[in-house]
C-alpha positions as CSV (number, residue, x, y, z in Angstrom):
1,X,28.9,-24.4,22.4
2,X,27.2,-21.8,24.8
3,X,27.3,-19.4,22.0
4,X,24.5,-22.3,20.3
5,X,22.8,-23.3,23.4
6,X,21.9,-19.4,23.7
7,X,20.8,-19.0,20.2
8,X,18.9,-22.1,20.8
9,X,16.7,-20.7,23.7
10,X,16.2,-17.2,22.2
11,X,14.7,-18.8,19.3
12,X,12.8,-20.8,21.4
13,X,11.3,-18.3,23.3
14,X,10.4,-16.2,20.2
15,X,7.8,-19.1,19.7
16,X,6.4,-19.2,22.9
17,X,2.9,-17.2,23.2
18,X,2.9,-14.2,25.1
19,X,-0.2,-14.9,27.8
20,X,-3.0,-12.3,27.1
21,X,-4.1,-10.3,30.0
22,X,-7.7,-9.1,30.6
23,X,-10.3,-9.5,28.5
24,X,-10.6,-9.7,25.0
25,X,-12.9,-6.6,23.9
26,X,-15.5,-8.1,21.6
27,X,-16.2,-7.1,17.9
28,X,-18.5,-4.5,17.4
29,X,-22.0,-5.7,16.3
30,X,-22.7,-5.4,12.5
31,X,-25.2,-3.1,11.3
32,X,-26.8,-3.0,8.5
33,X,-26.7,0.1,6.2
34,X,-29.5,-1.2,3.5
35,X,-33.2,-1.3,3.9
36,X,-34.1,-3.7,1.2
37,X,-37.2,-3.8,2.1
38,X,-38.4,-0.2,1.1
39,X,-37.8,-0.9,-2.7
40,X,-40.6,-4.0,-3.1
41,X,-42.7,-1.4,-5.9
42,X,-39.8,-1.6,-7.9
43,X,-40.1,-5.0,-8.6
44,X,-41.2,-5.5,-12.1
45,X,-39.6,-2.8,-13.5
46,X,-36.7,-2.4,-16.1
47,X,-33.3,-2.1,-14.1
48,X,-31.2,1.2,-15.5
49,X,-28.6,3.3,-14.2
50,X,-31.5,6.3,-13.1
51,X,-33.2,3.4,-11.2
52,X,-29.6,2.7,-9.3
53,X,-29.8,5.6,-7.9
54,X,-33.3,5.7,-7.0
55,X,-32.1,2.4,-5.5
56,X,-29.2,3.1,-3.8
57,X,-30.8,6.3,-2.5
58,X,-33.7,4.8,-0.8
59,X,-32.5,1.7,0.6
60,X,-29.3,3.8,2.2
61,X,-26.7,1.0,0.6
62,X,-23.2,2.2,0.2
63,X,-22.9,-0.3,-3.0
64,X,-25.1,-1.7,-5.2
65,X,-24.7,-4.8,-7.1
66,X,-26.6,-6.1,-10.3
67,X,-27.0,-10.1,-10.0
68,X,-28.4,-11.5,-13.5
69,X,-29.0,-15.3,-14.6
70,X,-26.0,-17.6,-14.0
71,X,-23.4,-14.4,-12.6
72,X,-20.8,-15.5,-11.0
73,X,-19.9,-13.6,-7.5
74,X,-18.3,-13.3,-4.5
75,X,-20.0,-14.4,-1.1
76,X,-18.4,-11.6,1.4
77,X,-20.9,-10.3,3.6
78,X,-21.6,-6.7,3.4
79,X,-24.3,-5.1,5.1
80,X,-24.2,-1.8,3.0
81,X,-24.3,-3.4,-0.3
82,X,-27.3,-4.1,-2.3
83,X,-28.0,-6.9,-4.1
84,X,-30.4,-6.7,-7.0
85,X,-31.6,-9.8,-8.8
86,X,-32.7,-9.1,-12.7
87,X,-34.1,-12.0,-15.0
88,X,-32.8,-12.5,-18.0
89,X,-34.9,-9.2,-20.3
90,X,-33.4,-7.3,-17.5
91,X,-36.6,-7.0,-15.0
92,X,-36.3,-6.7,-11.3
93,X,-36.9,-9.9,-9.5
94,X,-35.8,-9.2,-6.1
95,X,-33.7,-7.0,-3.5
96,X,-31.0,-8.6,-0.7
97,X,-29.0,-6.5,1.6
98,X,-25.5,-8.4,1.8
């Protein structure tokens, strides 16, 4: 019976939250690694593979990311991605950092 009343309050305990001590050190602030805005004279234009680069180059995104008419995607923020919005001919529309 001890033997169970033992097994009893070491399971217990395994539960019970450990008090945290101190403070909690805060999440570092998020950055953002993409300067959309530097890309507004390549609105209009024909998206490619040469302007990617161009893209990617100048705006300082880690990612890029071609968004077309009714494209599914994910919504998980990330500051060093590029967004780039194409109608349907394949034109630039517009440029999001996320």
């Amino acid at each position: 019976m001890r033997a169970v009343l033992i097994a009893v309050l070491l399971a217990s305990a395994a539960c019970t939250p450990v008090e945290m001590r101190g403070e909690t050190p805060a999440a570092p602030p998020v950055t953002a690694a993409c300067n959309a805005e530097s890309l507004g004279d390549l609105v209009g234009k024909r998206a490619s593979d040469a302007r990617a680069d161009v893209m990617q180059t100048r705006s300082g995104a880690r990612t890029l990311r071609w968004i077309a008419p009714n494209t599914a995607m994910t919504m998980d923020f990330r500051p060093d991605r590029l967004n780039v919005y194409v109608d349907a001919k394949g034109r630039i529309e517009r440029f999001t950092c996320a």
